[in-house]
Backbone atoms as SQL, in Angstrom:
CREATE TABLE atoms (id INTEGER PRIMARY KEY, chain TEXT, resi INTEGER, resn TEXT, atom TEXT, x REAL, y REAL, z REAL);
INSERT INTO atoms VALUES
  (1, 'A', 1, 'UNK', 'N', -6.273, -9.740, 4.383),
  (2, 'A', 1, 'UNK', 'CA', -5.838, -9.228, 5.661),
  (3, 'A', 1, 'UNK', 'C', -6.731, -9.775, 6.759),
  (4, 'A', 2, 'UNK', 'N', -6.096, -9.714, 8.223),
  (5, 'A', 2, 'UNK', 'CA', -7.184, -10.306, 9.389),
  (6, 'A', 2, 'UNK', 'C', -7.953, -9.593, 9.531),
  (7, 'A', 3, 'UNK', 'N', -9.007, -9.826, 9.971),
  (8, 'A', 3, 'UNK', 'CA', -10.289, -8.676, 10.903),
  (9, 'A', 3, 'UNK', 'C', -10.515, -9.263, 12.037),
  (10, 'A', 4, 'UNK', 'N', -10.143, -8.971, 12.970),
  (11, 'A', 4, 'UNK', 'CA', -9.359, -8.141, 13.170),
  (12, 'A', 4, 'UNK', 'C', -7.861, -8.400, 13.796),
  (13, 'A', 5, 'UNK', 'N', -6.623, -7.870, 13.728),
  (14, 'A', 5, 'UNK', 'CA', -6.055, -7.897, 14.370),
  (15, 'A', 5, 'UNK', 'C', -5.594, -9.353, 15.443),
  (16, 'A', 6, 'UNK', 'N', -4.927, -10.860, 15.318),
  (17, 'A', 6, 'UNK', 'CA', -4.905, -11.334, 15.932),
  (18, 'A', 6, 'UNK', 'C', -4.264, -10.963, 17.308),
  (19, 'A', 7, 'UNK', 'N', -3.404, -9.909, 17.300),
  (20, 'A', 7, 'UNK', 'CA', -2.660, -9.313, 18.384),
  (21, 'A', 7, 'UNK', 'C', -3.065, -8.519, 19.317),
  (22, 'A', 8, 'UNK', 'N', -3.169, -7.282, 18.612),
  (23, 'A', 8, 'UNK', 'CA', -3.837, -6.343, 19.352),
  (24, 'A', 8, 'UNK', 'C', -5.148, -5.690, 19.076),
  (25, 'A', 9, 'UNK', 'N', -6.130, -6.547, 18.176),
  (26, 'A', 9, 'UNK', 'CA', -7.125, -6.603, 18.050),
  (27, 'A', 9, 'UNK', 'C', -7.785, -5.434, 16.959),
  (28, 'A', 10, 'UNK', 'N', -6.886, -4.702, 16.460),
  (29, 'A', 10, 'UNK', 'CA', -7.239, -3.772, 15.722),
  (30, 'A', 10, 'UNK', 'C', -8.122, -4.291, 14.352),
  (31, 'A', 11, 'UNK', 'N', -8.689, -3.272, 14.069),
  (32, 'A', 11, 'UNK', 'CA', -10.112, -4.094, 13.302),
  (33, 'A', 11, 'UNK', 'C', -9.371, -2.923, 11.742),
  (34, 'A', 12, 'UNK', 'N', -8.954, -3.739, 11.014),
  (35, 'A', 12, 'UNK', 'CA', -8.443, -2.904, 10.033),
  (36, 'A', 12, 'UNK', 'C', -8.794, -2.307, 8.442),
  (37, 'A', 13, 'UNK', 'N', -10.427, -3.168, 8.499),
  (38, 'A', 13, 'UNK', 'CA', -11.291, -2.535, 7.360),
  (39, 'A', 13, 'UNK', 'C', -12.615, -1.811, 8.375),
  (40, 'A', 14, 'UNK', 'N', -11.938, -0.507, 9.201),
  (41, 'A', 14, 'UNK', 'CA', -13.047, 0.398, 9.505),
  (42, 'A', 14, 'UNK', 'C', -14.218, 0.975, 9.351),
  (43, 'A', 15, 'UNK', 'N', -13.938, 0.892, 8.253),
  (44, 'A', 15, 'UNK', 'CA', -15.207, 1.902, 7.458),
  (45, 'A', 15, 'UNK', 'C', -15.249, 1.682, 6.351),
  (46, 'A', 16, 'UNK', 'N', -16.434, 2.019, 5.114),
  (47, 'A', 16, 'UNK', 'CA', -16.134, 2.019, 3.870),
  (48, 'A', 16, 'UNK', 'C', -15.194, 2.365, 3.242),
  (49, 'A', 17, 'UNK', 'N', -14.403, 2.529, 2.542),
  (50, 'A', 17, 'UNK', 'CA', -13.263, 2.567, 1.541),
  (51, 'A', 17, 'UNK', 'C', -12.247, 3.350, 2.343),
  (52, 'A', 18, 'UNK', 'N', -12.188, 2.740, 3.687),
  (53, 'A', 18, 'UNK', 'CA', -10.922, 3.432, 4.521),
  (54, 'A', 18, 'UNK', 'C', -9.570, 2.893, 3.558),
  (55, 'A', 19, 'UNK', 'N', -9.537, 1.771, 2.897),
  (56, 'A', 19, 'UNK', 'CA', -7.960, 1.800, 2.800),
  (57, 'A', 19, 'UNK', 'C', -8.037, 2.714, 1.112),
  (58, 'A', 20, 'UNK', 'N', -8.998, 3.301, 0.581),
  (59, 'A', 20, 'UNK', 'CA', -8.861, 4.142, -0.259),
  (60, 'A', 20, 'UNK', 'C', -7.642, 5.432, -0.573),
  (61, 'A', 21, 'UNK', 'N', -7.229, 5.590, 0.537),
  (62, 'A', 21, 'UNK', 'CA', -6.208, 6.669, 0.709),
  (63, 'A', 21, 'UNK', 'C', -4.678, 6.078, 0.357),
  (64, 'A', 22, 'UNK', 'N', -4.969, 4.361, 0.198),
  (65, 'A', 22, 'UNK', 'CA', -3.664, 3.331, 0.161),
  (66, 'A', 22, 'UNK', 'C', -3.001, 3.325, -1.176),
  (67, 'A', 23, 'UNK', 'N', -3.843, 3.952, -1.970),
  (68, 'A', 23, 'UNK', 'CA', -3.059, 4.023, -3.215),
  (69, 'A', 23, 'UNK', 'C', -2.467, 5.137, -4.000),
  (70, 'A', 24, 'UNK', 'N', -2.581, 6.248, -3.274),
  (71, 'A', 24, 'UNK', 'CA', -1.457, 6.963, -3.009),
  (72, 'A', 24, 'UNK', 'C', 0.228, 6.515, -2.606),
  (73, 'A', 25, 'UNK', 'N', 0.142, 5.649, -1.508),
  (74, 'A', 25, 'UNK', 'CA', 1.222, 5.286, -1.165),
  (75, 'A', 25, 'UNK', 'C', 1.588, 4.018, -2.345),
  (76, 'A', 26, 'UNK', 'N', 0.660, 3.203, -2.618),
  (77, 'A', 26, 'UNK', 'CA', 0.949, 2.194, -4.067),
  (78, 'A', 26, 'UNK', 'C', 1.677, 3.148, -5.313),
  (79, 'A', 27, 'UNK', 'N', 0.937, 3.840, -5.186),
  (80, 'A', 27, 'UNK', 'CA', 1.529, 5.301, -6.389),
  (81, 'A', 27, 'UNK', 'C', 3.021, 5.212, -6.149),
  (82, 'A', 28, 'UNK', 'N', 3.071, 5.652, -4.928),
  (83, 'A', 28, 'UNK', 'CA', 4.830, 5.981, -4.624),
  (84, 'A', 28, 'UNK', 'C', 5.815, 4.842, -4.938),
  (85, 'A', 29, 'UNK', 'N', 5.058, 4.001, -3.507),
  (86, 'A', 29, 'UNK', 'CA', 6.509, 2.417, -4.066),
  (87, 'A', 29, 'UNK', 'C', 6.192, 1.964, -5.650),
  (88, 'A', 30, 'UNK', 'N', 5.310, 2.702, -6.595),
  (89, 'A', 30, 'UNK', 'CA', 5.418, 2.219, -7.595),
  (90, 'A', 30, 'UNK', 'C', 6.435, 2.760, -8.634),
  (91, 'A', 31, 'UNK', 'N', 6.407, 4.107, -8.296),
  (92, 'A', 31, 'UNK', 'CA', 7.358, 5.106, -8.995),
  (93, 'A', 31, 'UNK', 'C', 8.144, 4.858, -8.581),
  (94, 'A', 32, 'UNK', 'N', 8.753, 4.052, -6.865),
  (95, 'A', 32, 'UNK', 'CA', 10.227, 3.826, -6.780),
  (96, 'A', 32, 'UNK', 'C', 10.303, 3.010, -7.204),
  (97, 'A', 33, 'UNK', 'N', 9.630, 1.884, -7.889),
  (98, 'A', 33, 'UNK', 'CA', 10.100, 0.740, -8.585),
  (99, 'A', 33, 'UNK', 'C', 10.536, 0.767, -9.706),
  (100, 'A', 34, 'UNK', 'N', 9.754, 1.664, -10.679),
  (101, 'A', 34, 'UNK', 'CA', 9.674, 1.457, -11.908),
  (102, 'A', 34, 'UNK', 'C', 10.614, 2.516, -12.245),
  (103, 'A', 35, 'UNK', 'N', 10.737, 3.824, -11.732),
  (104, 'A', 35, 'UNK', 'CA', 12.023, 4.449, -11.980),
  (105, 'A', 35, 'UNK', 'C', 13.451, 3.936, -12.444),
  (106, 'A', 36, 'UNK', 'N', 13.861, 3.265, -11.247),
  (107, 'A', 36, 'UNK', 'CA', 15.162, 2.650, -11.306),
  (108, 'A', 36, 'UNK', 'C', 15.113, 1.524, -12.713),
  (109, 'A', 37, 'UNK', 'N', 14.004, 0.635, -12.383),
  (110, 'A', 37, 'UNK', 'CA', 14.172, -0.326, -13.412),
  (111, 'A', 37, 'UNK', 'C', 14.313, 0.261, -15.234),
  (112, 'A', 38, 'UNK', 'N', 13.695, 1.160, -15.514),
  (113, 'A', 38, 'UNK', 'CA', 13.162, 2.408, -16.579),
  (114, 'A', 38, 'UNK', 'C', 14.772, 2.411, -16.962),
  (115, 'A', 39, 'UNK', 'N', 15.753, 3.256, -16.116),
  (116, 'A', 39, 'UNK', 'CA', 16.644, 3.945, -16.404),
  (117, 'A', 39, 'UNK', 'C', 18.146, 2.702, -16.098),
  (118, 'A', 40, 'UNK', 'N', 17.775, 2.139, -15.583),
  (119, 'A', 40, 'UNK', 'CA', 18.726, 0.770, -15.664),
  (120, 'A', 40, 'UNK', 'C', 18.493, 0.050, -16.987),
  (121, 'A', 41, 'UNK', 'N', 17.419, -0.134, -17.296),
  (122, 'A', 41, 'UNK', 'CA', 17.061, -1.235, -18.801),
  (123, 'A', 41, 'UNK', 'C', 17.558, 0.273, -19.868),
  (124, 'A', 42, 'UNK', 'N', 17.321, 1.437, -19.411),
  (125, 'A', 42, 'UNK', 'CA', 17.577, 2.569, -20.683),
  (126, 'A', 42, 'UNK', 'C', 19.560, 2.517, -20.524),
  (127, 'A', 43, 'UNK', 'N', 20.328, 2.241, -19.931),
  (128, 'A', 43, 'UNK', 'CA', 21.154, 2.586, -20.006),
  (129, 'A', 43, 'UNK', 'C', 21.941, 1.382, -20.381),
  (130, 'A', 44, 'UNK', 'N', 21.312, 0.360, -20.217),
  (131, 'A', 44, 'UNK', 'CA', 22.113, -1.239, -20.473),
  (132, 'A', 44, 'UNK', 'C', 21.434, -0.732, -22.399),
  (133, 'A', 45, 'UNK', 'N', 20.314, -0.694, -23.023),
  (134, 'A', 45, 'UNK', 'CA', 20.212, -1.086, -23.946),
  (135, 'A', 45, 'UNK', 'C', 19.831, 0.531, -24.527),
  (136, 'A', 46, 'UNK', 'N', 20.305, 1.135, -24.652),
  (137, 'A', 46, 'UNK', 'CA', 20.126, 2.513, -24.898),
  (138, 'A', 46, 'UNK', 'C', 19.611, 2.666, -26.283),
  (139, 'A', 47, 'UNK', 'N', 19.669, 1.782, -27.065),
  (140, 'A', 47, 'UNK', 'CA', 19.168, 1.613, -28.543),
  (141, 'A', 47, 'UNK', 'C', 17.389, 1.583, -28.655),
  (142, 'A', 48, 'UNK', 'N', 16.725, 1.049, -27.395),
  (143, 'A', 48, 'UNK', 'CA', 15.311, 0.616, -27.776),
  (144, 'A', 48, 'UNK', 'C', 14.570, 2.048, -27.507),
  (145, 'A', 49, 'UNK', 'N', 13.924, 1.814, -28.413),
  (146, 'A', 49, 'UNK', 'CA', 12.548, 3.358, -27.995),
  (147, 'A', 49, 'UNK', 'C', 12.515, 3.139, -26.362),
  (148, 'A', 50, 'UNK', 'N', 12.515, 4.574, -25.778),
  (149, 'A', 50, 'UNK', 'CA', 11.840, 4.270, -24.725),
  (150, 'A', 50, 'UNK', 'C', 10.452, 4.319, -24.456),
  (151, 'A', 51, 'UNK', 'N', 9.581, 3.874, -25.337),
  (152, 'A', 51, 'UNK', 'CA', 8.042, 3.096, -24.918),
  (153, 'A', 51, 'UNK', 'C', 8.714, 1.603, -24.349),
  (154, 'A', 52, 'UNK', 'N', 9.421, 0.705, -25.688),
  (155, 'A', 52, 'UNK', 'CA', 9.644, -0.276, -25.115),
  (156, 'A', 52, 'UNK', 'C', 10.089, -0.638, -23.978),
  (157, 'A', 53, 'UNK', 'N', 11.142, 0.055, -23.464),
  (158, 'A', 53, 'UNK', 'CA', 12.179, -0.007, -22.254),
  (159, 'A', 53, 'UNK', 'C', 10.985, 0.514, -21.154),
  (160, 'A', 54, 'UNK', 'N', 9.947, 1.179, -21.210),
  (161, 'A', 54, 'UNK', 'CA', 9.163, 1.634, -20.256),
  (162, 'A', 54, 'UNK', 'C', 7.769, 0.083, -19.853),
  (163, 'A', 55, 'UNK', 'N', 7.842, -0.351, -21.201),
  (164, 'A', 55, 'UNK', 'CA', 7.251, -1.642, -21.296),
  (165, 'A', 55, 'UNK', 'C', 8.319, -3.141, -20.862),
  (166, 'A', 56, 'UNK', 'N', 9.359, -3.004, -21.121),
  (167, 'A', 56, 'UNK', 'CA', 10.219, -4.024, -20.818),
  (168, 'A', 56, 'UNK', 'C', 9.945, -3.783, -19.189),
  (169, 'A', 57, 'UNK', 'N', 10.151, -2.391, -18.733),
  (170, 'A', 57, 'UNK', 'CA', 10.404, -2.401, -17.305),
  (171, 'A', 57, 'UNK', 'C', 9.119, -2.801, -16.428),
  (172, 'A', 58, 'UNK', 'N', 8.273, -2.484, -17.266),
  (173, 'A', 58, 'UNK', 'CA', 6.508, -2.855, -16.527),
  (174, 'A', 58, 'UNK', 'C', 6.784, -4.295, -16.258),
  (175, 'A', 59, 'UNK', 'N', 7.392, -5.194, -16.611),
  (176, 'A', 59, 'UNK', 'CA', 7.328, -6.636, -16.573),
  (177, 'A', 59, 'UNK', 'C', 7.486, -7.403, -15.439),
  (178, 'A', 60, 'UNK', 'N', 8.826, -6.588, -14.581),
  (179, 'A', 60, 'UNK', 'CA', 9.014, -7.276, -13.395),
  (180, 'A', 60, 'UNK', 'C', 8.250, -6.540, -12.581),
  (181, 'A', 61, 'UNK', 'N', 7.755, -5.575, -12.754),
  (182, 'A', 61, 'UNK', 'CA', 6.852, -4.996, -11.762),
  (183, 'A', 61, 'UNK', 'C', 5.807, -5.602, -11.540),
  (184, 'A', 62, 'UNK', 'N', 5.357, -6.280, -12.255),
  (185, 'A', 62, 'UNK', 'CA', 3.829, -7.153, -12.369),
  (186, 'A', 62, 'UNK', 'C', 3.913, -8.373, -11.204),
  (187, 'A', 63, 'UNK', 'N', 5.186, -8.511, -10.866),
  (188, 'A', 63, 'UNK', 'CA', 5.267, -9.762, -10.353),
  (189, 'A', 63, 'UNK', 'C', 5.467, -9.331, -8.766),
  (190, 'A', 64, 'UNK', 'N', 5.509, -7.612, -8.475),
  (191, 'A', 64, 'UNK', 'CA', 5.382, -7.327, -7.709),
  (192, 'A', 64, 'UNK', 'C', 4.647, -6.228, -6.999),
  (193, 'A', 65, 'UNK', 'N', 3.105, -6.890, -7.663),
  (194, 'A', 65, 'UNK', 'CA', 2.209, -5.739, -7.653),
  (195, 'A', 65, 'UNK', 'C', 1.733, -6.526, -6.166),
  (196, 'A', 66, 'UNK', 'N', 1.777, -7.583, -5.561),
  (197, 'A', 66, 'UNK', 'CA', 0.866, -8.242, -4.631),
  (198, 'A', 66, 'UNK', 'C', 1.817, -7.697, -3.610),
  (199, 'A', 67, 'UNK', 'N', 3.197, -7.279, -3.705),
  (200, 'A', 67, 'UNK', 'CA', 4.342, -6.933, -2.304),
  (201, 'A', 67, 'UNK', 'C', 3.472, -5.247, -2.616),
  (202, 'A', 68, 'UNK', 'N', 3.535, -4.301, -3.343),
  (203, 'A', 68, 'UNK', 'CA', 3.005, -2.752, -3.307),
  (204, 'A', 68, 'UNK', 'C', 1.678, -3.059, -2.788),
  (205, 'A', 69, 'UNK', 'N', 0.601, -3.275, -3.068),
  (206, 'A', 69, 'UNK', 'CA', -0.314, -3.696, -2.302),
  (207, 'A', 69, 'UNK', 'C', -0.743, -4.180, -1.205),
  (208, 'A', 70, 'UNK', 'N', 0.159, -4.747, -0.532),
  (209, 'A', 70, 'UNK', 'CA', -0.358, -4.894, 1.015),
  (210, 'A', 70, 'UNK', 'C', 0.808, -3.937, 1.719),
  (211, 'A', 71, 'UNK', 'N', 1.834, -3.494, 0.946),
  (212, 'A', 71, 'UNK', 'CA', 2.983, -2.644, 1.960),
  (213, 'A', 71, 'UNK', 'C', 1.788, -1.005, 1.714),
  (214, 'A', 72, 'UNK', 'N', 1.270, -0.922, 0.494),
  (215, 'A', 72, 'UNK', 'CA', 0.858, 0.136, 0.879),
  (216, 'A', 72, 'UNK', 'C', 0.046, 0.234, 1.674),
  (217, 'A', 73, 'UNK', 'N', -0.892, -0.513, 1.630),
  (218, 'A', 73, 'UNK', 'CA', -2.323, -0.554, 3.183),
  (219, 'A', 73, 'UNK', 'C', -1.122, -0.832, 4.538),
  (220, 'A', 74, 'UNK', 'N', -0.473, -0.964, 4.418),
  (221, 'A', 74, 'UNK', 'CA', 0.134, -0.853, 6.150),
  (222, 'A', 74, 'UNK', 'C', 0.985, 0.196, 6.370),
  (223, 'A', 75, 'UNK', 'N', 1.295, 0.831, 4.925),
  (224, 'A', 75, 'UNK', 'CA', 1.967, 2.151, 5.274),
  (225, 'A', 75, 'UNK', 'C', 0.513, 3.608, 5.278),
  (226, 'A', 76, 'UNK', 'N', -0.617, 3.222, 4.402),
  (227, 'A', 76, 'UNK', 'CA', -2.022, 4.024, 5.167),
  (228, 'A', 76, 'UNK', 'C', -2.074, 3.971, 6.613),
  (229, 'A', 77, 'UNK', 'N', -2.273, 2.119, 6.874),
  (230, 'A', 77, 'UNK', 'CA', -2.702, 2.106, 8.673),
  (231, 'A', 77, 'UNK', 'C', -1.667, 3.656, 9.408),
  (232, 'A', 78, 'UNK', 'N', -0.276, 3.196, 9.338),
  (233, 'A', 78, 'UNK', 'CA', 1.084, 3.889, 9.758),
  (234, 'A', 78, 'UNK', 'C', 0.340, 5.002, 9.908),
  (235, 'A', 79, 'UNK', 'N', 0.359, 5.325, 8.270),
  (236, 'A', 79, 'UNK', 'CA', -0.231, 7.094, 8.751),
  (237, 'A', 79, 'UNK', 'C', -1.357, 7.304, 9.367),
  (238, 'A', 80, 'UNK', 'N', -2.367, 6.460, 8.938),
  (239, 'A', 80, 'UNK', 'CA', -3.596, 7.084, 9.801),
  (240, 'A', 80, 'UNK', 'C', -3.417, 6.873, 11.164),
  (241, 'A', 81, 'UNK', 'N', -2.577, 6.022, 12.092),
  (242, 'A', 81, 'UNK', 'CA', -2.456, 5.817, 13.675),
  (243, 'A', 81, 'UNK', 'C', -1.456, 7.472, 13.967),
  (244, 'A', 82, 'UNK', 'N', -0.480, 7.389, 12.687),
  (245, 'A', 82, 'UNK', 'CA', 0.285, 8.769, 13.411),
  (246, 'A', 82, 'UNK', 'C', -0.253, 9.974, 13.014),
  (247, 'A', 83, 'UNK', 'N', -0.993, 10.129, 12.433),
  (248, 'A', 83, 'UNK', 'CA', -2.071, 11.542, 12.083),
  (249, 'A', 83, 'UNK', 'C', -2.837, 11.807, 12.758),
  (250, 'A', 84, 'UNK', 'N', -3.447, 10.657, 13.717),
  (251, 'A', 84, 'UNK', 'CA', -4.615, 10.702, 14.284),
  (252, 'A', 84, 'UNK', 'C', -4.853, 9.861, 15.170),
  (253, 'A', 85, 'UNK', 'N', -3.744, 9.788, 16.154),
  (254, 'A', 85, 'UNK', 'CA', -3.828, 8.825, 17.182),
  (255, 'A', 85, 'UNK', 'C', -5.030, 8.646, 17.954),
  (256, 'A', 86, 'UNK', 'N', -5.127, 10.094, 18.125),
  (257, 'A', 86, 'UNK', 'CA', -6.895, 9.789, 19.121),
  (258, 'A', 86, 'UNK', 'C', -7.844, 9.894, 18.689),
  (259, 'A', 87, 'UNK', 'N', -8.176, 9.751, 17.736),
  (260, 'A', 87, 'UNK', 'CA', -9.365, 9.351, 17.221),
  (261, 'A', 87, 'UNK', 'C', -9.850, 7.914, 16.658),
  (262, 'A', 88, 'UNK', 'N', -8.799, 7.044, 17.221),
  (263, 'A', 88, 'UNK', 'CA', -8.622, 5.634, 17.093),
  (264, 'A', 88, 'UNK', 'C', -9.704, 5.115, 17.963),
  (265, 'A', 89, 'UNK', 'N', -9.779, 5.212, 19.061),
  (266, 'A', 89, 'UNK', 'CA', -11.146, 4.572, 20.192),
  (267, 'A', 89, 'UNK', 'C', -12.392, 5.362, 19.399),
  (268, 'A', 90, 'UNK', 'N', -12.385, 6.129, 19.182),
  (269, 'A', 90, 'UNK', 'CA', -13.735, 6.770, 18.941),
  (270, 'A', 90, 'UNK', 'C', -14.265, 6.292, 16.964),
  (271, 'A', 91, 'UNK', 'N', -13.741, 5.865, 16.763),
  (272, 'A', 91, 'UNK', 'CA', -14.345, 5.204, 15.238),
  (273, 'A', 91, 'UNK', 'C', -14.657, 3.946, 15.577),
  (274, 'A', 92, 'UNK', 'N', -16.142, 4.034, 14.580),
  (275, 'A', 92, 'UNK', 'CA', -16.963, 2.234, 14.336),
  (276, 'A', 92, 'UNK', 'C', -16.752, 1.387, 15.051),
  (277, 'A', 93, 'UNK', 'N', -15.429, 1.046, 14.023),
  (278, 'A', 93, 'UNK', 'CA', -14.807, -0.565, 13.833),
  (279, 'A', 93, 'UNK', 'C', -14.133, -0.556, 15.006),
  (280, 'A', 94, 'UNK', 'N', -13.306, 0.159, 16.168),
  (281, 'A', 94, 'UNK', 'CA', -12.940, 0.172, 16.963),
  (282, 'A', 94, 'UNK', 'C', -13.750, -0.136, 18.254),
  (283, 'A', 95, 'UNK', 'N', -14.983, 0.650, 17.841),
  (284, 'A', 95, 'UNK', 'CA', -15.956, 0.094, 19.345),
  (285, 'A', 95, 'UNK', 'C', -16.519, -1.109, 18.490),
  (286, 'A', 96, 'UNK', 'N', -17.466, -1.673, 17.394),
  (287, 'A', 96, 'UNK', 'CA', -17.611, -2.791, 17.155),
  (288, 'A', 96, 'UNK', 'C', -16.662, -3.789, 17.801),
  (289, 'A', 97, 'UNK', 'N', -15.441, -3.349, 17.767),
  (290, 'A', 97, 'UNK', 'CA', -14.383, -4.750, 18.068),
  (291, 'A', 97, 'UNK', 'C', -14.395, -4.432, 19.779),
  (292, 'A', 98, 'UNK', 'N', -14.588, -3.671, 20.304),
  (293, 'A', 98, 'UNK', 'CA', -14.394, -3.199, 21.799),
  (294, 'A', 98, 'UNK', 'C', -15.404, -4.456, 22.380),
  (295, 'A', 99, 'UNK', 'N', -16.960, -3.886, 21.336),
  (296, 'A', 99, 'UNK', 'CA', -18.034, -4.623, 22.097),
  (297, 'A', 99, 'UNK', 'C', -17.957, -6.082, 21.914),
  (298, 'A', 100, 'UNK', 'N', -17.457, -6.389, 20.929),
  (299, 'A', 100, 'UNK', 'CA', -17.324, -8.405, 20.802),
  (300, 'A', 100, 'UNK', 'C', -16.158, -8.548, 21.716),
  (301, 'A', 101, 'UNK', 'N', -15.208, -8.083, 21.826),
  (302, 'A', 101, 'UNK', 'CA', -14.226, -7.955, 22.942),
  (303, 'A', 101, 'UNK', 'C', -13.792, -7.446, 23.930),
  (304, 'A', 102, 'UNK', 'N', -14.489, -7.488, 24.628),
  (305, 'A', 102, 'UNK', 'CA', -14.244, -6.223, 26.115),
  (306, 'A', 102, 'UNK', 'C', -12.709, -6.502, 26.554);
C-alpha cells in the first residue's frame, strides 16, 4: 500500500497494528467466499465427504486470498473514517504527514 496517500495524503499505516482490526473483515469476505463455493461443489457432487468438498472449495480461494486482503484493509480504513471521523487530525500519522506536508 502507499504511505501516504498519493491523493489526499492520508498516511494509512498510523500506528502500530492499526490495520489489525482488518481481519475481521478478511473473516467475513472469507465466509462469503467459501460458503457459496462449499455448497455449490456439495450439490454438483453430493457423493464426496464433506471434508473433501470443504477442501476442494479451499482451492479457488487461495487464488484469492491477495483480492480479501487488501479489500479488507480498505473496508477497516471505511470503518475507521466512519466511526470516527474526528479523531482523524488528531492521531500520529496524521500530524506526522501534516508536518512533512503543510
Amino acid at each position: 500500500m502507499n504511505d501516504p496517500c498519493p491523493i489526499c495524503g492520508m498516511v494509512f499505516q498510523r500506528e502500530a497494528g492499526y490495520f489489525l482490526g482488518a481481519m475481521y473483515f478478511s473473516y467475513g469476505l472469507g465466509v462469503m467466499i467459501l460458503v457459496p463455493f462449499y455448497f455449490l461443489l456439495q450439490w454438483l457432487f453430493p457423493e464426496l465427504p464433506g471434508l473433501l468438498v470443504a477442501l476442494i472449495a479451499w482451492l479457488p480461494y487461495i487464488l484469492l486470498v491477495p483480492v480479501v486482503f487488501r479489500y479488507s484493509r480498505v473496508l477497516w480504513i471505511y470503518f475507521d473514517r466512519l466511526s470516527s471521523p474526528h479523531e482523524l487530525p488528531s492521531r500520529p500519522g496524521w500530524r506526522r504527514q501534516r508536518q512533512v506536508n503543510p
